[in-house]
C-alpha positions in Angstrom: 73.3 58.4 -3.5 77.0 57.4 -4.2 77.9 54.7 -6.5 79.6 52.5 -3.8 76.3 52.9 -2.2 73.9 51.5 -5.3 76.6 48.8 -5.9 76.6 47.2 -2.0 72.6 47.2 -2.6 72.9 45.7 -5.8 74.8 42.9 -4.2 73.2 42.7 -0.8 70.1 42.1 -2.7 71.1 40.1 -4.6 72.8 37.3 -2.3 69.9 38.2 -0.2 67.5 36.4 -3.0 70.2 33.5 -3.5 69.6 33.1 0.4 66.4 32.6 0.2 65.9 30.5 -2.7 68.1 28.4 -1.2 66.3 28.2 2.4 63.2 27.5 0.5 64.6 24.6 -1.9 65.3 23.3 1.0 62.2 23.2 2.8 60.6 21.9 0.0 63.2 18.7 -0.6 62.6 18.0 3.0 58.8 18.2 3.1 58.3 16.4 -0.2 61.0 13.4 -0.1 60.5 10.6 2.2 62.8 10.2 5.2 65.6 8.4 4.9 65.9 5.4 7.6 69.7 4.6 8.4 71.0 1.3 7.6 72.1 -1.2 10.2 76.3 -1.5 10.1 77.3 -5.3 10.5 81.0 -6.7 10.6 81.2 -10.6 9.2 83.1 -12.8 12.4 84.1 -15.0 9.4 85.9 -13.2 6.6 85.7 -9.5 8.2 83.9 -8.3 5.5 81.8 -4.9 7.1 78.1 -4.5 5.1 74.6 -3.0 6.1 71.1 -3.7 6.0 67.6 -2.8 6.8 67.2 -1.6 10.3 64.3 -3.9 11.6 66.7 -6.9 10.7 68.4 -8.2 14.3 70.8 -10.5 12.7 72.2 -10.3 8.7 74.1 -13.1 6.9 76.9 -12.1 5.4 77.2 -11.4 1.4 80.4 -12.7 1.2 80.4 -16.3 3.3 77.0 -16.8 4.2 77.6 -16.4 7.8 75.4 -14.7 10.5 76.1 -11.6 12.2 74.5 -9.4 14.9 75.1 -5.4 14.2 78.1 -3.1 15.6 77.4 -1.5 18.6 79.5 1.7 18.4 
């Protein structure tokens, strides 16, 4: 065997290892955390102030002025 051949092995193996260390951290983070549920966007008609807020929540007062907002539609 030549040297340039052990060496490419060496490193083959190597980031092969990395790779899968890596694919399997990341089954476990995603089978083990709780899924993450995505925030409602809302834009204040008052002051313009842009916030968010739990997703079940139809309309949000504002932080800022008190005022009540429906979400962004994008």
């Amino acid at each position: 065997m030549s040297p340039e051949f052990i060496i490419y092995a060496w490193t083959f193996g190597t980031l092969a290892v990395f790779a899968l260390l890596a694919l399997w951290n990341e089954h476990r983070r995603r089978t083990f955390e709780p899924a993450r549920q995505p925030d409602t966007i809302f834009r204040c008609e008052k002051c313009a102030a842009v916030y968010t807020d739990d997703p079940a929540v139809e309309r949000s007062r504002c932080p800022q002025c008190g005022q009540t907002n429906h979400p962004v539609e994008f």
